[in-house]
Rosetta silent file (secondary structure, phi, psi, omega in degrees, C-alpha in Angstrom):
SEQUENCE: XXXXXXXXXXXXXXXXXXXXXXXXXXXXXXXXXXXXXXXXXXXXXXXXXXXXXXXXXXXXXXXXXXXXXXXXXXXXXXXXXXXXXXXXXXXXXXXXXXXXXXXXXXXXXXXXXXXXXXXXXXXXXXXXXXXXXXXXXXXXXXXXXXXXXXXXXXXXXXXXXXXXXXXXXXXXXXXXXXXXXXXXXXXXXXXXXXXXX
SCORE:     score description
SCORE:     0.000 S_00000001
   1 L     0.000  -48.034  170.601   -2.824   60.872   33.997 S_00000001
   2 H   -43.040  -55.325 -178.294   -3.285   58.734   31.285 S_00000001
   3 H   -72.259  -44.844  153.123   -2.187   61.190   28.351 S_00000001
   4 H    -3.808  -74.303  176.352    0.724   61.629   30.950 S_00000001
   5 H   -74.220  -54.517 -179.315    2.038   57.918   30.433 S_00000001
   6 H   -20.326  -51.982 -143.957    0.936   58.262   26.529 S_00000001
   7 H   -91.812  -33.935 -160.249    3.284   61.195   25.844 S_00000001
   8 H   -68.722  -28.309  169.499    6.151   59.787   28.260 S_00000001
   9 H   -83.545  -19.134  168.486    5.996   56.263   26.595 S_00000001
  10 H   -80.895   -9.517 -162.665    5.999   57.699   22.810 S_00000001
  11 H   -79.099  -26.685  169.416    8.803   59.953   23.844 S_00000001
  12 L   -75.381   16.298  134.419   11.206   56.868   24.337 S_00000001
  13 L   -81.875  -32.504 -170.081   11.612   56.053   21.098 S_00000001
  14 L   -62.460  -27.206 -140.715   12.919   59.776   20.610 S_00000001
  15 L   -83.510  136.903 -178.669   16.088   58.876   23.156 S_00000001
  16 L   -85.808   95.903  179.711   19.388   58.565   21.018 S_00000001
  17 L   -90.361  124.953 -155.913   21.457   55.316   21.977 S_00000001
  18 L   -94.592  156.803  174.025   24.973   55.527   20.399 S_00000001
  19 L  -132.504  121.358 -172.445   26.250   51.999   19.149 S_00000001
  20 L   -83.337  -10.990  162.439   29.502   51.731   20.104 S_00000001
  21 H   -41.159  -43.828 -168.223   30.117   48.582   17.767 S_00000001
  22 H   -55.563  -25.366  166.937   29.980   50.888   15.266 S_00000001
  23 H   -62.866  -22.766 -151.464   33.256   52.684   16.751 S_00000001
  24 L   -81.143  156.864 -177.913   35.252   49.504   17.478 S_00000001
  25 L  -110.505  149.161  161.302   38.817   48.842   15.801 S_00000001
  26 L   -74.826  156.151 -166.015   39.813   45.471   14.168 S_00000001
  27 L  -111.661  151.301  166.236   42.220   43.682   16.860 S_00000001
  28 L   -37.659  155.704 -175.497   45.610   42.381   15.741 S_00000001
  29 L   -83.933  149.326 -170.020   45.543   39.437   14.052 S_00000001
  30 L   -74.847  116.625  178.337   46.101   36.509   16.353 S_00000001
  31 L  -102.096  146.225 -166.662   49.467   35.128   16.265 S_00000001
  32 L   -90.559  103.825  166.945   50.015   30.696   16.703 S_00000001
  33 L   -54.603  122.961  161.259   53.102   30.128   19.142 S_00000001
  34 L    -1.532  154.111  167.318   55.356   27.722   17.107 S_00000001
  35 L    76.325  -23.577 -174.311   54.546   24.136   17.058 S_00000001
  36 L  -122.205  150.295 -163.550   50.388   24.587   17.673 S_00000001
  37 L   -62.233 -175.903 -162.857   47.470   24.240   15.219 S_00000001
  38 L  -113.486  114.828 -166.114   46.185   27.026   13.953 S_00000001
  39 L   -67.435  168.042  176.807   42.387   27.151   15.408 S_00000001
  40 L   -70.331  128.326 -160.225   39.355   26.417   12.877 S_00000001
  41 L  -114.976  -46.113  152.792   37.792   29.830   12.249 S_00000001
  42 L   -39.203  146.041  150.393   35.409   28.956    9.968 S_00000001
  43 L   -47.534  -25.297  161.826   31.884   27.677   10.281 S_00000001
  44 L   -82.874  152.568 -179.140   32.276   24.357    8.354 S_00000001
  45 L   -86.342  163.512  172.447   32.488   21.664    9.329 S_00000001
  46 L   -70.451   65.352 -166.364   35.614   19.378    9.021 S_00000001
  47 L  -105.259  119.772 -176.740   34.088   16.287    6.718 S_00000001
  48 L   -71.815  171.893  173.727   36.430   14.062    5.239 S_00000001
  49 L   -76.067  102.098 -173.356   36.323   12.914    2.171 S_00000001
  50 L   -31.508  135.630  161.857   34.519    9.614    0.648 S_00000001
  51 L   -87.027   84.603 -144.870   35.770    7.094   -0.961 S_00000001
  52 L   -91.496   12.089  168.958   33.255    6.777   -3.948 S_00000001
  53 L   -74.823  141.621  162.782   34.923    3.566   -5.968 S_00000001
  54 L    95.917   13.252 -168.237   32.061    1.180   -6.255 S_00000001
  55 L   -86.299 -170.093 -164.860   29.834    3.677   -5.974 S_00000001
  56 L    76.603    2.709 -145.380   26.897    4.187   -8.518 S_00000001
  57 L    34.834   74.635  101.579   25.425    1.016   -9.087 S_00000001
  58 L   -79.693   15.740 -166.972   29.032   -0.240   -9.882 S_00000001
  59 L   -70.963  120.686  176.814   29.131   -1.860   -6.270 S_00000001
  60 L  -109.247   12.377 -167.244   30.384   -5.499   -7.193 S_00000001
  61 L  -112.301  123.747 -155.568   30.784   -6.000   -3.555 S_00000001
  62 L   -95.587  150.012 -173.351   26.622   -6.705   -1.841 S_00000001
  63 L   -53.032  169.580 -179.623   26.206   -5.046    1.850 S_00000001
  64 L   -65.108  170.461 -161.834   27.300   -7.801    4.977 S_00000001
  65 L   -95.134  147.893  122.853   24.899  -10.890    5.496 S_00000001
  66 L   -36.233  155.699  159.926   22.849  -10.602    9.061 S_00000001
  67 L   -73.728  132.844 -167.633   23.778  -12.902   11.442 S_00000001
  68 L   -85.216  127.114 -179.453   21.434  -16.183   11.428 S_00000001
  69 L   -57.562  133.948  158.619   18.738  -15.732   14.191 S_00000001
  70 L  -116.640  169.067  167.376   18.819  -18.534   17.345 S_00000001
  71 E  -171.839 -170.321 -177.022   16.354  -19.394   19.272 S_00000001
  72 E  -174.264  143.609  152.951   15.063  -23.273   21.245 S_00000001
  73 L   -33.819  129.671  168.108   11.853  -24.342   22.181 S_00000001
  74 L   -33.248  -39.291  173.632   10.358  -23.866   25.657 S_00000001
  75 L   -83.260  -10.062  177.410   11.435  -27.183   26.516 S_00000001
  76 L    80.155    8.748 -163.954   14.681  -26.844   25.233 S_00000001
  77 L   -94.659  -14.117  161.173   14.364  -30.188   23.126 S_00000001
  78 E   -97.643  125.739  166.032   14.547  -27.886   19.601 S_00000001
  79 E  -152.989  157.740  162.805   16.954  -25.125   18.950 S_00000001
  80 E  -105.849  156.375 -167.728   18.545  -23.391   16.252 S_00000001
  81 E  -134.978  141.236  142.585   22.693  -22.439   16.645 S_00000001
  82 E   -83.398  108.667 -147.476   24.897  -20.580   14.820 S_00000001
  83 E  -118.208   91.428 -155.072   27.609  -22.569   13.859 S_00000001
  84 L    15.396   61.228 -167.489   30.504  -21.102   12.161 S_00000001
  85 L    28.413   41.393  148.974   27.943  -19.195   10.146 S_00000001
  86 E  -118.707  146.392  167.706   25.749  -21.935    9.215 S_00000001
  87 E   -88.707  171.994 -156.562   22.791  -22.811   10.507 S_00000001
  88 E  -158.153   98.564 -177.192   22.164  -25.566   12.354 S_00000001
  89 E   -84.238  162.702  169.329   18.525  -27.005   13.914 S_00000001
  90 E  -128.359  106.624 -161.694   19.148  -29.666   16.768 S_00000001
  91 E  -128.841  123.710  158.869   15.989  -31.289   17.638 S_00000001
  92 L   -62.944   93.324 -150.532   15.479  -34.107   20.089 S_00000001
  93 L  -177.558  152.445  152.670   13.945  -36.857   17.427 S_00000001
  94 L   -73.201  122.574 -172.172   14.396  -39.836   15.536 S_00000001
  95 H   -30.487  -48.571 -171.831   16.265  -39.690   12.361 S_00000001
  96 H   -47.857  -80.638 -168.437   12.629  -40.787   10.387 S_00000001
  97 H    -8.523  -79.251 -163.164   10.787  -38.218   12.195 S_00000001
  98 H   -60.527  -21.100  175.206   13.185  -35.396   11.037 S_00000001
  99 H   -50.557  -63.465  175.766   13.289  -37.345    7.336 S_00000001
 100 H   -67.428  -31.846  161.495    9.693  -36.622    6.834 S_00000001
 101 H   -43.486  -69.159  155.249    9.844  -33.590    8.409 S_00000001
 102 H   -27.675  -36.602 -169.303   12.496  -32.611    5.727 S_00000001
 103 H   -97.695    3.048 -162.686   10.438  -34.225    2.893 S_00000001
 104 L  -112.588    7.521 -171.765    7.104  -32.291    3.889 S_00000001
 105 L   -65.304  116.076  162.824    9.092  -28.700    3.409 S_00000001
 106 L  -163.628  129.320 -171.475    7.029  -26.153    1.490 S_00000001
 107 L  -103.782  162.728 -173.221    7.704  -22.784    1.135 S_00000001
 108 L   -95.994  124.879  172.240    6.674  -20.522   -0.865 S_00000001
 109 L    99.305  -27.230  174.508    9.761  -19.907   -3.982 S_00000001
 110 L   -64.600  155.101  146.916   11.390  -23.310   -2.722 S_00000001
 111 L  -163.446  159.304  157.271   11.370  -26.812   -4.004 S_00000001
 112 E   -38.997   87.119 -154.803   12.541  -30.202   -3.818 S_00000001
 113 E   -93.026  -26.591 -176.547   14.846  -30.970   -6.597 S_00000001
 114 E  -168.660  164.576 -169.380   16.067  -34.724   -4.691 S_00000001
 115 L  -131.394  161.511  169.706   16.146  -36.493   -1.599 S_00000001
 116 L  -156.838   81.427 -176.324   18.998  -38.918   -0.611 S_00000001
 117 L   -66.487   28.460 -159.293   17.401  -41.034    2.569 S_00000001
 118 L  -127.788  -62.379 -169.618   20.583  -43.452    2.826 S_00000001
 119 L   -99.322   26.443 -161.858   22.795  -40.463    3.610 S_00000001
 120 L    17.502   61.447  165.230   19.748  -37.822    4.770 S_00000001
 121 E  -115.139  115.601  165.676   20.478  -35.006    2.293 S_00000001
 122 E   -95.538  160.958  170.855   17.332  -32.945    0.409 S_00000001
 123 E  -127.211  136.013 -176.000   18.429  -30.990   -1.981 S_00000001
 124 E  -107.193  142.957  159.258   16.509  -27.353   -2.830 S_00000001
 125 E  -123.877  146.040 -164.347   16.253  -25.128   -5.154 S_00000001
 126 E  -106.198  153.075  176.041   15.243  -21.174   -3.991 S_00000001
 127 L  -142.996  112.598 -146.602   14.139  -19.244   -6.890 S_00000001
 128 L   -84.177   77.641  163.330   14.799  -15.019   -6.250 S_00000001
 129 H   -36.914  -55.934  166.759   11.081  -13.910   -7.370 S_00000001
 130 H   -36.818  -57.969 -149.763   12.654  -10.362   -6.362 S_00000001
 131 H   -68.137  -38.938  178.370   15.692  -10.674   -8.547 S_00000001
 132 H   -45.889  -42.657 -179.794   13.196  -11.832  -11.815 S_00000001
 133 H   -96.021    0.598  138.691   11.115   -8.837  -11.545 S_00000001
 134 H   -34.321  -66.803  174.133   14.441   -6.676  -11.527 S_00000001
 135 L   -77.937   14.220  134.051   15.140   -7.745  -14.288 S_00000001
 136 L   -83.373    6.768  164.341   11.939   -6.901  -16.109 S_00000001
 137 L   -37.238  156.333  169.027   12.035   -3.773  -15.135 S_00000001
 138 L   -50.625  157.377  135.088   11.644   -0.412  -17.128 S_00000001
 139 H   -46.200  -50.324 -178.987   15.023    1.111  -18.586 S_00000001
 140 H   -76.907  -20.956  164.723   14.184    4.132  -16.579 S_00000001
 141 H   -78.404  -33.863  171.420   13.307    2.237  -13.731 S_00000001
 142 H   -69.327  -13.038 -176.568   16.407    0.254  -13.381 S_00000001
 143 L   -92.231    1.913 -172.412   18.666    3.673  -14.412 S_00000001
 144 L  -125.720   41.221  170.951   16.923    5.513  -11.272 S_00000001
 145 L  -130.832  165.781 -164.719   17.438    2.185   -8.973 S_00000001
 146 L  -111.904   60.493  178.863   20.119    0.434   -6.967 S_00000001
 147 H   -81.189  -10.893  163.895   20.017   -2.983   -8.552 S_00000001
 148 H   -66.835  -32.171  164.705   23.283   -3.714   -8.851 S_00000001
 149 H   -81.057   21.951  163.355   23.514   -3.786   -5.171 S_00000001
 150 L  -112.076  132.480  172.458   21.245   -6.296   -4.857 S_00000001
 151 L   -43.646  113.941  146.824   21.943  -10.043   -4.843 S_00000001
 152 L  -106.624  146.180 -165.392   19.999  -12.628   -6.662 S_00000001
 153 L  -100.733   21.747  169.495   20.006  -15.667   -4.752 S_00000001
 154 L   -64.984  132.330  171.558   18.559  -18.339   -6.882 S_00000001
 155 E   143.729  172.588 -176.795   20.007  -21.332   -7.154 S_00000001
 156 E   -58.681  144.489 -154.371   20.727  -25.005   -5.320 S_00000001
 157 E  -145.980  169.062  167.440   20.823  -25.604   -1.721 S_00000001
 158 E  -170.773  144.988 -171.431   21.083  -28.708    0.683 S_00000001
 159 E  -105.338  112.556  173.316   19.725  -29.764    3.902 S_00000001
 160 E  -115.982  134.724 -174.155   21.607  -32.443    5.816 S_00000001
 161 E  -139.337  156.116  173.347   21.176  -34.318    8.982 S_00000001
 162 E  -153.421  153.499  166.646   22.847  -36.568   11.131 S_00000001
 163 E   -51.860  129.199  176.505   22.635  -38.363   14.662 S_00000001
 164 E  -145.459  102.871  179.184   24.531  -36.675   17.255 S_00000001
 165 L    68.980 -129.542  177.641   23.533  -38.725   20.894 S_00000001
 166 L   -92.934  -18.635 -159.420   19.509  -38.090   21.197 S_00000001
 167 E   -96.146  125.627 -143.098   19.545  -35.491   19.397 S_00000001
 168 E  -130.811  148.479 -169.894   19.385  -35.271   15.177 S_00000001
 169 E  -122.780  120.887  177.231   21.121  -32.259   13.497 S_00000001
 170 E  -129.504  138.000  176.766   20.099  -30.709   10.229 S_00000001
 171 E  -131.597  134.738 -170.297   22.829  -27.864    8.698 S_00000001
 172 L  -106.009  172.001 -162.118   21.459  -26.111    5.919 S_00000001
 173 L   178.929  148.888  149.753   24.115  -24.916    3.099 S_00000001
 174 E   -72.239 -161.251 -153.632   24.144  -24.023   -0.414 S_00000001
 175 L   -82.654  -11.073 -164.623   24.554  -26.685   -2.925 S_00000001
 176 L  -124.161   -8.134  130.655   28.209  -26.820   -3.076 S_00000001
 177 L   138.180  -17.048 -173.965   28.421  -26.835    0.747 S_00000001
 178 L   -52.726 -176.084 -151.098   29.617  -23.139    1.140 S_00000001
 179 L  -100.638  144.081 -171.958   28.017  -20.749    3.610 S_00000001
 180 L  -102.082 -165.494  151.273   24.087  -19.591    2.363 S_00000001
 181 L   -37.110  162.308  150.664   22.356  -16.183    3.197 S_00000001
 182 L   -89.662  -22.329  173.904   20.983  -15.792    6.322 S_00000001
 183 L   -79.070    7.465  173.876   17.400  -14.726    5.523 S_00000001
 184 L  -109.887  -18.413  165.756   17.421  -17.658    3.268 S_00000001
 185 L   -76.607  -51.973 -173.646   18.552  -20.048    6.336 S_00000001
 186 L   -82.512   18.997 -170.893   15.976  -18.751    8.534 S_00000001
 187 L   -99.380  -36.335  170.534   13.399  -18.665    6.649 S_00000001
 188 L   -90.348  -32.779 -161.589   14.072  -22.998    6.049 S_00000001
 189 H   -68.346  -71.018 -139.235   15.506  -23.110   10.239 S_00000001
 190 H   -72.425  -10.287 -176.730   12.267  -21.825   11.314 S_00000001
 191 H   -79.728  -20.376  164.263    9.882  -23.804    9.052 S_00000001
 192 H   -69.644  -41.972  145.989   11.199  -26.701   10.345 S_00000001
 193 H   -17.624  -76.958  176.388   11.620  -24.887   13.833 S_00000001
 194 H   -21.733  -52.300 -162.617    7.892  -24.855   13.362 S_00000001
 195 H   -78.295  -28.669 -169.654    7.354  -28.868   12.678 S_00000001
 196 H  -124.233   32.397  166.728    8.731  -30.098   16.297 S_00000001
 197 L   -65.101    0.000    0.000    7.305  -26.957   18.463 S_00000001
């Protein structure tokens, strides 16, 4: 019985199946009714093209700034705001308080360059550790790097507060009043953040 199924299952490979693909005629070519695309026929995809000025480390334009982080205190008497893309802590305090608070800042790459208690403005300077050891870089490491699209952000900065009600206001800025990074705002919002949790 066995040698039975043996010879009946090698024998089925013997059986001739015609392939009628092989037989088949090309079909008229499709004709496009007046007026309607012509379909995609092809296998590629449709990818438009880039536009590759500035590309290359010739970018003089740096990717967009983040948005400056809020946040407030459980109690709600500290918070930081986004203000027309400055930052801005608001802390229920006394003008001293937040003075010394201000004069006690230290960060690591920051410093104090001046204080002005009469009108409560410090003035900072950030110094871009990153951008310095760009530029001491290898020739081969800077020709297989993107350093032109990176910023350095060294330079003068200024912290100012005023009274508003109960409440004391500090707006951070660069030195000439314009708008600064944002990882360089939060990075001063929260250490101060920090001082009246």
């Amino acid at each position: 019985m066995l040698l039975l199924i043996a010879f009946v299952l090698n024998g089925c490979r013997y059986i001739h199946k015609k392939d009628h693909y092989l037989d088949a005629k090309e079909s008229k070519t499709l004709e496009i009714p007046a007026g309607l695309d012509k379909p995609l026929v092809s296998s590629e995809l449709d990818i438009p093209r880039a536009n590759s000025e500035g590309v290359n480390g010739n970018a003089k334009n740096p990717p967009p700034d983040m948005p400056i982080r809020t946040k407030q205190s459980r109690k709600g008497d500290a918070r930081i705001e986004n203000q027309n893309g400055y930052a801005v802590l608001s802390v229920k305090t006394e003008t001293a308080y937040m003075w010394e608070a201000l004069n006690e800042l230290s960060i690591e790459n920051w410093t104090i360059t001046d204080t002005n208690k009469e009108n409560c403005v410090v003035d900072l300077k950030y110094n871009d550790i990153d951008a310095r050891e760009r530029e001491n870089e290898s020739f081969f490491k800077r020709m297989f790097t993107r350093s032109a699209l990176f910023s350095d952000y060294t330079g003068q900065y200024k912290l100012s507060c005023e009274e508003k009600g109960s409440l004391v206001a500090v707006k951070f800025t660069k030195g000439d009043g314009t708008k600064p990074n944002s990882f360089l705002a939060d990075s001063i919002m929260n250490e101060l953040f920090d001082k009246f949790q």
